[in-house]
N, C-alpha and C positions, 0 to 999 in steps of 0.2 A: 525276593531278589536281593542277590548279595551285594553290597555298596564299600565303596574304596575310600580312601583317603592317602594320598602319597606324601612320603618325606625322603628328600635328598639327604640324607648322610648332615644332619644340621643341629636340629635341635637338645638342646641341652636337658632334657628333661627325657629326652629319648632314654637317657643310660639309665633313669629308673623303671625302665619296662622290661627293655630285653637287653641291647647292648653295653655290658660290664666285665666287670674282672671274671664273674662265672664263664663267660663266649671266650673270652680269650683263654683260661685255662684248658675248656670241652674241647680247642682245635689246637691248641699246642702238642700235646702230650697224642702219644701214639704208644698203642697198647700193642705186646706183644699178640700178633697175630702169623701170618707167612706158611711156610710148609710146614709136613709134620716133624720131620728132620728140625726144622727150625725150633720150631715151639718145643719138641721136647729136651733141646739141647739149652734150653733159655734164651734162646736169640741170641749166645756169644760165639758171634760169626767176625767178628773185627776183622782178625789177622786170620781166619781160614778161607773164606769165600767156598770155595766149590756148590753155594748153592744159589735157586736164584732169590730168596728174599736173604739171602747176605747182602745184598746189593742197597737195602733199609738202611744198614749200617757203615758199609765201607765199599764202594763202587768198584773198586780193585777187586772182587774176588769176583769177579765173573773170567780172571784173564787165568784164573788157575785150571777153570775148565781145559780137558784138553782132548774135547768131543763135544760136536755139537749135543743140547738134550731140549728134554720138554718136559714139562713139571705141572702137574693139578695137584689143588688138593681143595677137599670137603671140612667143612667143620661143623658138629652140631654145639652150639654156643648155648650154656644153662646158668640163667643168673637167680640168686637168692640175696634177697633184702629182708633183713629181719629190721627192725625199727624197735626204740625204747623211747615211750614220752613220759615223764613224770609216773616210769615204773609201768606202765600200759604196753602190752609188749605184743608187737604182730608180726607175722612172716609171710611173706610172698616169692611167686617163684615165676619164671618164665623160659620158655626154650624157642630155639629157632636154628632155622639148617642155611646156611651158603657156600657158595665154593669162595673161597675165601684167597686161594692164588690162583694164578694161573699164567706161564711164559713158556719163553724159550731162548735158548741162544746158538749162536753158531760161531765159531773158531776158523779163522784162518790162518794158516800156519805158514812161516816163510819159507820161500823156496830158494832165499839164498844163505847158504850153509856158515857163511861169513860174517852177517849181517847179527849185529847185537840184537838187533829186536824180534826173537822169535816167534810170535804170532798176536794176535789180533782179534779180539772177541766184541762181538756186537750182542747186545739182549734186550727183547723186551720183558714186562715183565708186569702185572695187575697184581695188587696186593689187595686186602683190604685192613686197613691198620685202626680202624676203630669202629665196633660194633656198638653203635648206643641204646641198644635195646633192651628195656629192662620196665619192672612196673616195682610200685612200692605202695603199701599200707601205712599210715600212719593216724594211729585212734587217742584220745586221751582226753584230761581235763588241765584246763590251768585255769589263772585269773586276768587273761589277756585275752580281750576279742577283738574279730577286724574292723569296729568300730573304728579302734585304735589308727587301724592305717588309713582309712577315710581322713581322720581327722589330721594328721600329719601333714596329708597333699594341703587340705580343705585349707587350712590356716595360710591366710595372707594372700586368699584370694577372694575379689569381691564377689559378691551374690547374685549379682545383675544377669551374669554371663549363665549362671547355674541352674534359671529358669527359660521356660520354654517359652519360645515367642508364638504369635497368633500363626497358628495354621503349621509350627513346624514340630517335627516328629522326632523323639528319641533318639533314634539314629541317627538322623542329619542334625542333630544339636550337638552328640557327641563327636561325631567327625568334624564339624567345624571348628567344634573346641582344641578338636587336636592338631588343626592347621593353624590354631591363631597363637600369633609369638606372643609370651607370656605367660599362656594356660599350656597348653600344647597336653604330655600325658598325666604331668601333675591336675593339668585341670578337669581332666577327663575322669580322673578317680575322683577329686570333690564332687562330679557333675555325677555321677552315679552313685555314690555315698549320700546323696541330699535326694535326689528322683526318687531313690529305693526307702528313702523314709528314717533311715540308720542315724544320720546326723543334720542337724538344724541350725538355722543362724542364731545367734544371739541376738540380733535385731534385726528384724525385716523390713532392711532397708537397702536401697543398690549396693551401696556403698560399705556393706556392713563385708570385715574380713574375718572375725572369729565363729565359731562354733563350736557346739557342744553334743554331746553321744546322747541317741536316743535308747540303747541300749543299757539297762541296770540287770545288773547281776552280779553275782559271788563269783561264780566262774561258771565256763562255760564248757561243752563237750565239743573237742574237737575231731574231723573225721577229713581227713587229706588225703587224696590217691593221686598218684600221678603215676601217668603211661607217658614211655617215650618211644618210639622207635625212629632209626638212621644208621645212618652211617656214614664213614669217613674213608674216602679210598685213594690209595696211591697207584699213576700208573708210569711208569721207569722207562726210560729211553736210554740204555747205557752203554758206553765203549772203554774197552779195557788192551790192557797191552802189558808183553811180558817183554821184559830189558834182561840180557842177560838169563841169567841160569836161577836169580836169586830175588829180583825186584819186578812188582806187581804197581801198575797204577791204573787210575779209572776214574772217571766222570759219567754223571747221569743228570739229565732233565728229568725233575720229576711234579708230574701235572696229577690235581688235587682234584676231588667232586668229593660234594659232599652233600647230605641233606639230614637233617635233623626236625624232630617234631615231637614235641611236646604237651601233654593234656593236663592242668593240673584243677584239679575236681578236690573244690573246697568246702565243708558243710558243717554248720555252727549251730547248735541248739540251746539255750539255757529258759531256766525258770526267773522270769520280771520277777525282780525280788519286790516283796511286798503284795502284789496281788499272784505270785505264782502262775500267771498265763505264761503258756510254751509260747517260745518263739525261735523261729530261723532265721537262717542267711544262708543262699548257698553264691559262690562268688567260683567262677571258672575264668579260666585265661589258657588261650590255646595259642602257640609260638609254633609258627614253620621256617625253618631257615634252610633257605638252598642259595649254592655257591660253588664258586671253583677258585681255586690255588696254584702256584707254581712254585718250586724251589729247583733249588739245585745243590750237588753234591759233590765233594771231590774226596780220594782217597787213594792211598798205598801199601803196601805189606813189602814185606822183606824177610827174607829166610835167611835166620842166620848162620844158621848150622842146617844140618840134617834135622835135628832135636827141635830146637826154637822159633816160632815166628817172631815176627810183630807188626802191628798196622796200627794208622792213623786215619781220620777221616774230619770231614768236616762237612756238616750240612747247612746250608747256608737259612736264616731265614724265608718262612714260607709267608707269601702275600695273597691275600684273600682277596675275595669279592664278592660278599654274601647281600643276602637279600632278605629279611625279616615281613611275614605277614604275622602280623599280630588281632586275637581278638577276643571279648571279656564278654559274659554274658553274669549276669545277676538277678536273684528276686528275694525277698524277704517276707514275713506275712506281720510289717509295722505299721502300728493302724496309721497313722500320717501319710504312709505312701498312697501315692493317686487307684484306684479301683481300676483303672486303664492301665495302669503300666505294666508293661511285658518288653522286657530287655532282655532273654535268656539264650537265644538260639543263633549266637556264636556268628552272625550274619554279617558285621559292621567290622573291618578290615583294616587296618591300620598298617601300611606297608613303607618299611626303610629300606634304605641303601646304604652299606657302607661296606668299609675295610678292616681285616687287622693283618698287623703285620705280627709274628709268633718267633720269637726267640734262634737265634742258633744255636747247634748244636755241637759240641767237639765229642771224638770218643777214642780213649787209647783203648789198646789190645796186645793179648799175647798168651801164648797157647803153646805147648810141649806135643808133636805127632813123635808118638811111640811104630813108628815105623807103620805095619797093616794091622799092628793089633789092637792103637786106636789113640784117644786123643782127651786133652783136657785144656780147655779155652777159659780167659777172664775177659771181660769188657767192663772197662768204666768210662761212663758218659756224663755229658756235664754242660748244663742246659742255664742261662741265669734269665727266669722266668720277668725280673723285675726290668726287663727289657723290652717286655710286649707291648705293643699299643694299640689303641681301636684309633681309626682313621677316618677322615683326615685330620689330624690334630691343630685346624686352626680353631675348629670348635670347640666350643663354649667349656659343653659339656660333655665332650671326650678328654679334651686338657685334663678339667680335671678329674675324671676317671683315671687319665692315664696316669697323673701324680699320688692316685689312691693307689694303681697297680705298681709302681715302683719304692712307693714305701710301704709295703704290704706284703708283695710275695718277693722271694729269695732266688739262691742259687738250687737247682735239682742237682741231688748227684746221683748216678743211676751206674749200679753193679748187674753184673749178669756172669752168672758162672754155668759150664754145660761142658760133658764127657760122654764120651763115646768107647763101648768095646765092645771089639769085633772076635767072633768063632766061625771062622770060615766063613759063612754067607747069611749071618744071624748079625746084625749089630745091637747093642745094648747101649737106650741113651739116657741121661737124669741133667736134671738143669735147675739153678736157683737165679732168683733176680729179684731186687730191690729196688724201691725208687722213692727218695725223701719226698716230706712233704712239700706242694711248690710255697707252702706260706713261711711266713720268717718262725711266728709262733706257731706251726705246727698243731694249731686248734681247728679249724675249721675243715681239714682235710688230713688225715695220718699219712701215716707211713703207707709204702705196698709194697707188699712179700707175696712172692710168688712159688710154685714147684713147679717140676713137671718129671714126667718119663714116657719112655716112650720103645718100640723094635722097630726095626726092622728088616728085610729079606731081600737079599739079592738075586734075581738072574741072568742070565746071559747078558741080557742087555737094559736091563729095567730092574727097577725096585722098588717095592711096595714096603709103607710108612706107616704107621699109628702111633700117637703120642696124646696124651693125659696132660692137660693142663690147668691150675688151678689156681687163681689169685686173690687175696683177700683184702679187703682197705675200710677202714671207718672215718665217718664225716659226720658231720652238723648238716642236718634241715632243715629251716627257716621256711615255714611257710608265705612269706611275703618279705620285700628288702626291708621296711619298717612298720612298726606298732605292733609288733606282736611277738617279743625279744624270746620266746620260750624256743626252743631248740631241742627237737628229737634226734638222738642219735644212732646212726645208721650203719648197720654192718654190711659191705655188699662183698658178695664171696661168687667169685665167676670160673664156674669150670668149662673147658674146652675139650672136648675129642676131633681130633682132627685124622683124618684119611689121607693119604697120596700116596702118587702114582709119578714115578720119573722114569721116561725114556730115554738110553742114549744111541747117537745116531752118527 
């Protein structure tokens, strides 16, 4: 039977589990996804709109329609993560199918021939703007094991708490631990690091706050898998309006769902130096996060010629309301631990509440339409990450998380270039987009460069989309936030094929 333990959005000791600058980056940042049009044009839709995930960037381009239409589109999503640990090199691959947009809008046009504001576009519109699916390999050796992070919580907390009272069980000792102010999930890693046999008091006494590793070794072989799947979806409420012959504005609500889940499957082997008996540890921690968000949008375009756009936009801060179950299973084969213990089976539930609030967004634009024979668009967007918070910030331990996330990560600046050329009823489209790293140093997560291309085909009244999309980014992976500083570095390369279909009406 599965058993609970709840936390209100409180505890300080909570941001060393799940709630950190990792949650707030995973829901900021929104990966080119949308139509095929979209993705293979790189998303710079600023100052064009005519489609409906231009509406991601600038709310004004739905008032350029001027026919109602309706838009699907398919993507089969392929991620590769290749991994390097001290030269141990592995690669991993994953695919998966969604329809990934899907709206429509409709245009009302004025009926008074006088009147500046010639018509009126309403849209909805489902995106899904971040696919977190993906798995990764990572094999190697160093001279760090998770002793190491045991020991880190373990320090400066007393022993008293870290045994088991008369009649009570594993689980309900470690859920307790994690409701009690003080211990909370620092104390829950000592209380599992001691159970499993790994680390020992220095004195066995209540009162006693240091410990030492039961683990001895040279090094050790390290063996990390982590499985994620989720996603992150936007669904748009937008109204747009044309002024004149030349100006475009528009507004959209745009409500957020999300769910993310994470498996990371830890396994540590070394030979006891001295008598060379094998020993393990395997140490898993399973994170589910579901939530929903709201933001909102506002934006313009302006034609300034026949030749020239240009648009503005502005996305306001999205606010969350996620919900974390968190849960750790462990066993090791060191002779100290109890012949009873069995704490492996992911059972014992550790469930938060909280908030973040995610940066806003500004994006210029500006694009040359070469009349029907086709087009070439820039977008630069500009995000200052060191602005995001986890919530509520009268806590302890979001404060200062949030003082680590503002002096830590920077300003994003994010390019996106995309063209278009049309032969009759053939369009040819290719697209690039860039996006800095959100940290100040640039170490822990790079750059992302993206391509894409893509055709098209027109008929009477519908057109059929395919576009190629490919992005690639390297980061640091830390198998735990501390004791065990060794860091594999991670290549992930995600290609996207995407389908659609636009009817207009």
């Amino acid at each position: 039977m599965r058993k609970y333990i709840t936390f209100i959005g409180l505890l300080a000791c909570v941001v060393a589990s799940a709630q950190n600058i990792d949650d707030v980056l995973r829901y900021s940042s929104e990966n080119i996804q949308g139509s095929a049009r979209f993705q293979a044009m790189g998303g710079a839709f600023g100052s064009l709109g005519g489609d409906l995930s231009a509406l991601n960037i600038n709310p004004a381009g739905s008032a350029v329609f001027n026919n109602g239409l309706f838009s699907v589109s398919g993507t089969n999503y392929s991620n590769k993560i290749d991994s390097d640990l001290n030269g141990s090199l592995n690669s991993t691959s994953s695919n998966n199918f969604d329809i990934n947009q899907i709206g429509g809008a409709f245009v009302f046009k004025s009926t008074d021939a006088d009147s500046p504001w010639k018509k009126l576009t309403l849209a909805l519109n489902y995106d899904l703007v971040q696919n977190f699916d993906s798995r990764s390999v990572t094999q190697g050796r160093s001279n760090q094991g998770v002793d190491n992070y045991f020991l880190d919580f373990a320090e400066g907390i007393e022993l008293d708490p870290l045994k088991l009272k008369a009649n009570e069980t594993l689980g309900d000792a470690y859920l307790a631990i994690g409701a009690t102010n003080g211990l909370n999930f620092a104390g829950q890693q000592a209380f599992l690091g001691f159970q499993a046999g790994i680390i020992d008091p220095v004195s066995d006494t209540e009162d006693n706050t240091s410990y030492f590793s039961n683990a001895d070794y040279d090094d050790v072989n390290h063996d990390f898998r982590q499985d994620i799947t989720g996603y992150n979806s936007k669904f748009t409420i937008n109204g747009a309006t044309q002024y004149g012959q030349n100006l475009y504005f528009g507004a959209s609500l745009n409500f957020h769902t999300l769910r993310y889940e994470r498996l990371n499957r830890y396994s540590e082997t070394f030979n006891e130096r001295g008598s060379g008996t094998a020993r393990y540890i395997d140490f898993d921690n399973l994170l589910i996060t579901e939530g929903s968000g709201f933001s909102l949008s506002l934006g313009a375009i302006a034609k300034v010629n026949d030749f020239l756009r240009v648009g503005a936009s502005y996305q306001s801060p999205t606010w969350y309301r996620l919900t974390d179950n968190f849960s750790q299973g462990i066993d090791s084969n060191f002779p100290n631990k109890e012949s009873s213990f069995q704490f492996f089976n992911l059972n014992y539930i550790n469930i938060f509440d909280y908030q973040i609030k995610t940066p806003g967004k500004l994006t210029g634009s500006i694009s040359a339409v070469f009349g029907k024979s086709g087009l070439i668009s820039f977008d630069y967007g500009y995000q200052d990450m060191s602005n995001a918070q986890l919530r509520p910030t009268s806590d302890a331990g979001f404060a200062n998380e949030n003082t680590y996330i503002s002096e830590t990560l920077g300003a994003v600046s994010t390019i996106r270039v995309g063209g278009e050329y049309r032969i009759q009823r053939v369009s040819l489209r290719a697209g690039y987009r860039y996006e800095q790293s959100p940290y100040e140093s640039g170490d822990i997560i790079g750059d992302l460069t993206g391509i894409s291309g893509g055709i098209g085909y027109s008929f009477r009244r519908s057109r059929l989309d395919l576009a190629v999309s490919r992005s690639e980014q390297d980061r640091l992976q830390y198998f735990f936030d501390t004791g065990i500083n060794t860091a594999a570095l991670l290549n992930n390369v995600n290609t996207n094929v995407t389908l659609g279909y636009t009817l207009n009406f």
